[in-house]
C-alpha positions in Angstrom: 30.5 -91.0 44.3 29.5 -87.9 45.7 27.3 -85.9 43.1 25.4 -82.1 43.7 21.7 -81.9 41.3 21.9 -78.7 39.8 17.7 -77.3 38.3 16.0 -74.3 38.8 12.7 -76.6 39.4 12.0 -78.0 43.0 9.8 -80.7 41.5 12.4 -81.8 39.2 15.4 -81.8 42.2 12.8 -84.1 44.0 12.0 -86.3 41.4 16.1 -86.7 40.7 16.4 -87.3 44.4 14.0 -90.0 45.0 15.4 -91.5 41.8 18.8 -91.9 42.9 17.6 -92.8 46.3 18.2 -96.4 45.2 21.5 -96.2 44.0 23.7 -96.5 47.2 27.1 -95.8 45.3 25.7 -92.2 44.8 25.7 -89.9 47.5 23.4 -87.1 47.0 25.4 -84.2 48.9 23.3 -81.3 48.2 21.5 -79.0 45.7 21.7 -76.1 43.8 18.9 -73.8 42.2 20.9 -71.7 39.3 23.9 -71.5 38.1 25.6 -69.0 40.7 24.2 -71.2 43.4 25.8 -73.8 41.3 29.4 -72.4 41.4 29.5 -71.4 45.0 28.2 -74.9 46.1 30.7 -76.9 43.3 33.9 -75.1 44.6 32.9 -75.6 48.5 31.8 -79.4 48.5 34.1 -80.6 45.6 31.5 -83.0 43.9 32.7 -86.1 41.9 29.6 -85.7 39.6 26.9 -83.2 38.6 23.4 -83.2 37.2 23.2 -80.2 35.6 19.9 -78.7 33.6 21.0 -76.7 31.1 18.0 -74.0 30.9 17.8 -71.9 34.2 17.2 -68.0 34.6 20.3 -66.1 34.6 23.2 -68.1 33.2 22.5 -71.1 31.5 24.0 -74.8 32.7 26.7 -74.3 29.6 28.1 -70.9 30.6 28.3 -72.7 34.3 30.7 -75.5 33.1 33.0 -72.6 31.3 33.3 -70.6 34.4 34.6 -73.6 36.7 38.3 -74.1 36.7 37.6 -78.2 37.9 34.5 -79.5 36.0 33.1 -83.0 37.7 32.1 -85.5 36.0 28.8 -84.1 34.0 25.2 -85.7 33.5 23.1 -83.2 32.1 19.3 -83.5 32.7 16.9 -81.0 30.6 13.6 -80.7 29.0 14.9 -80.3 25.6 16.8 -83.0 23.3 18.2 -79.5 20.5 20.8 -79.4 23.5 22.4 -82.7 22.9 25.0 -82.2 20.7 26.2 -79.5 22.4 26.1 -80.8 25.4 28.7 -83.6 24.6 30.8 -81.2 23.4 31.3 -80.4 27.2 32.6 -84.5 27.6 29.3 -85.2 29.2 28.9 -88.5 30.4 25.2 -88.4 29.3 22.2 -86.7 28.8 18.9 -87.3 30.1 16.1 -86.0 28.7 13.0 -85.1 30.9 10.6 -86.6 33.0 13.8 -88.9 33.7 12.7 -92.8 33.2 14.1 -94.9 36.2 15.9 -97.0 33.3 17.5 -94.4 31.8 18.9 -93.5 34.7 20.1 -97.0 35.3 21.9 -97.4 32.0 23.3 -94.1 32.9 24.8 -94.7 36.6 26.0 -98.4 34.9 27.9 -96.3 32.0 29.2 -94.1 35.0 30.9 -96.8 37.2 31.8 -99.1 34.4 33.7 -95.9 32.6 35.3 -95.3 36.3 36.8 -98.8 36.4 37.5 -98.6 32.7 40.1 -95.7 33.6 41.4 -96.6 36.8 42.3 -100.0 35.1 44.1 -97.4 32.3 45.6 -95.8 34.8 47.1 -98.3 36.6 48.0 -101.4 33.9 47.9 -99.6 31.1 44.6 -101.4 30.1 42.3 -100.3 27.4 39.6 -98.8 27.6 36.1 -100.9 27.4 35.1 -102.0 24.2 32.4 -99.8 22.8 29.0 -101.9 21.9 26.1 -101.1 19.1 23.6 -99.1 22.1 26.3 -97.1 22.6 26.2 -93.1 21.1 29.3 -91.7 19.8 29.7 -87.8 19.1 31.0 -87.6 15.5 32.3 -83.6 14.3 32.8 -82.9 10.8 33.5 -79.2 10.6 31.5 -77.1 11.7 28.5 -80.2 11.4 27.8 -82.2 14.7 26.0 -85.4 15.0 25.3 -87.4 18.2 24.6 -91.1 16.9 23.7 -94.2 18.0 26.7 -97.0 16.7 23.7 -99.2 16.0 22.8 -96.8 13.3 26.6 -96.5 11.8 27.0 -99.4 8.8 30.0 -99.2 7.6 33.7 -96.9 8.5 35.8 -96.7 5.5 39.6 -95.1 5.6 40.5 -92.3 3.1 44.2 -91.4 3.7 44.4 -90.2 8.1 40.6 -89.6 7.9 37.5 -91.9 8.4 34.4 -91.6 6.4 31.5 -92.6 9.2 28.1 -94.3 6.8 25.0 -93.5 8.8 21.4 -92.5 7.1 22.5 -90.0 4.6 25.0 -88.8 6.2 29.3 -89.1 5.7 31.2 -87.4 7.8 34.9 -87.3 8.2 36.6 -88.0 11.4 40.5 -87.7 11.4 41.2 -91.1 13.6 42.8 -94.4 11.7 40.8 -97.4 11.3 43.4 -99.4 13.5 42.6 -97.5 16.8 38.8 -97.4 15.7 39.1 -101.2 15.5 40.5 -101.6 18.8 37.7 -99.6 20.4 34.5 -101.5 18.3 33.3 -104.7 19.8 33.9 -107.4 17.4 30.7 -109.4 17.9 28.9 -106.4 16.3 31.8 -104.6 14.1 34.0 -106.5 11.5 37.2 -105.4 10.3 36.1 -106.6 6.4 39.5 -105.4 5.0 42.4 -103.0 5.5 39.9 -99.9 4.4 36.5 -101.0 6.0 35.1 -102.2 9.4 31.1 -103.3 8.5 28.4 -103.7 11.0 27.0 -107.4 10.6 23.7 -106.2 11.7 23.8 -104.0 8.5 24.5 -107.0 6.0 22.2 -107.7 3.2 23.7 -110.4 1.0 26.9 -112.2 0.7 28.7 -113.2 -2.6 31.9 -115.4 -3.8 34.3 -112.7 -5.3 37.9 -113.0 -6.6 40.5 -114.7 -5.2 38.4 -116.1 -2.0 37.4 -113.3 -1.2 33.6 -112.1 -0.5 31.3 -109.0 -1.8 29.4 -108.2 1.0 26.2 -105.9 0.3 24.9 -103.8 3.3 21.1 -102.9 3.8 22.4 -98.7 2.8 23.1 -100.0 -0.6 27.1 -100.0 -0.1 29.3 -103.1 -1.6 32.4 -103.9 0.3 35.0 -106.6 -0.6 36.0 -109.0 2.5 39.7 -109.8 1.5 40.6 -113.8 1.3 42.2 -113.7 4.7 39.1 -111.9 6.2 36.6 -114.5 4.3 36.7 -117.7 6.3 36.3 -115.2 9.7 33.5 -114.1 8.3 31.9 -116.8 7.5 32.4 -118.3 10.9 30.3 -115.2 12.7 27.8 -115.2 9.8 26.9 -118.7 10.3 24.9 -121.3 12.9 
């Protein structure tokens, strides 16, 4: 994968270089000091992938990504984490927050060539897409409100009509996707689908209770009861036991 590093900061373009020095998949074809240096260099060499700081003098990494007509494939890398939410409102792949950690940037080059052979596998079998795991971050929009959020951190997704109310601190957003596709998408060994109008993270489960019919009550560690219908109940006890 040919990508371009894209910083206003020498020391920082060096640092970025040497890291990706060990990661013979990525070809580092050149740099770029601001964002017009940026555009002239991303039209000429046709890059599969970007790292892109955000603050630069003159026009900022955002304004950059607006003004291309092809936009690779972004990572942005930047002093400052107020940026993030924004930033994945661009589809980056990820965001790296500096002085860039040699593991980071190893989760992140993983995510990038596991994603690639997740959508040529779409592309050409009609394959899903990989499964998504609890250390993964989802970008959840309600409104005009953004949050950036670890699925570790999520609890519990709970249907309401063509919308999905998303449990995570205090927060309840409501994303217009049906809990069928979500459930497709969630890894099962972390997310179960308790019922027809809730998926509950196991690591999130308090205590477990007989209810009517077979079923269960489960109680999660946010203070939320959800009822595990009588065909759920023996799955559930199968993953919730030795």
């Amino acid at each position: 994968m040919r990508a371009l590093i894209i910083d206003d900061e020498r020391l920082a373009r060096k640092e970025l270089t040497t890291l990706l020095s060990v990661h013979k998949d990525i070809e580092l074809i050149g740099e770029a000091v601001n964002a017009d240096d940026a555009f002239e260099k991303i039209n000429t060499m046709q890059p599969d992938l970007i790292f892109l700081d955000i603050q630069m003098p003159g026009k900022t990494g955002f304004e950059l990504l607006e003004s291309l007509e092809r936009v690779p494939k972004v990572i942005f890398t930047t002093a400052y984490d107020e940026f993030a939410i924004k930033a994945f409102q661009y589809n980056a792949l990820d965001y790296l927050l500096k002085p860039i950690q040699p593991e980071r940037l190893n989760e992140t080059v993983k995510k990038l060539f596991n994603e690639g052979v997740a959508q040529d596998e779409e592309d050409l079998s009609g394959m899903p897409q990989k499964k998504l795991g609890a250390s993964d971050q989802v970008f959840v929009k309600d409104g005009d409100k953004c949050w950036f959020v670890r699925l570790s951190n999520i609890r519990l997704f709970e249907s309401d009509g063509n919308y999905i109310k998303v449990y995570f601190d205090n927060f309840k957003p409501m994303i217009h996707k049906s809990l069928n596709a979500l459930d497709e998408r969630l890894d099962d060994r972390t997310f179960f689908r308790a019922s027809r109008k809730h998926i509950v993270n196991l690591d999130w489960v308090e205590s477990i209770e007989p209810w009517f019919n077979g079923g269960l009550m489960v109680q999660l560690k946010g203070g939320e009861k959800v009822e595990v219908s009588r065909r759920q109940a023996a799955k559930f006890k199968d993953m919730m036991s030795l």
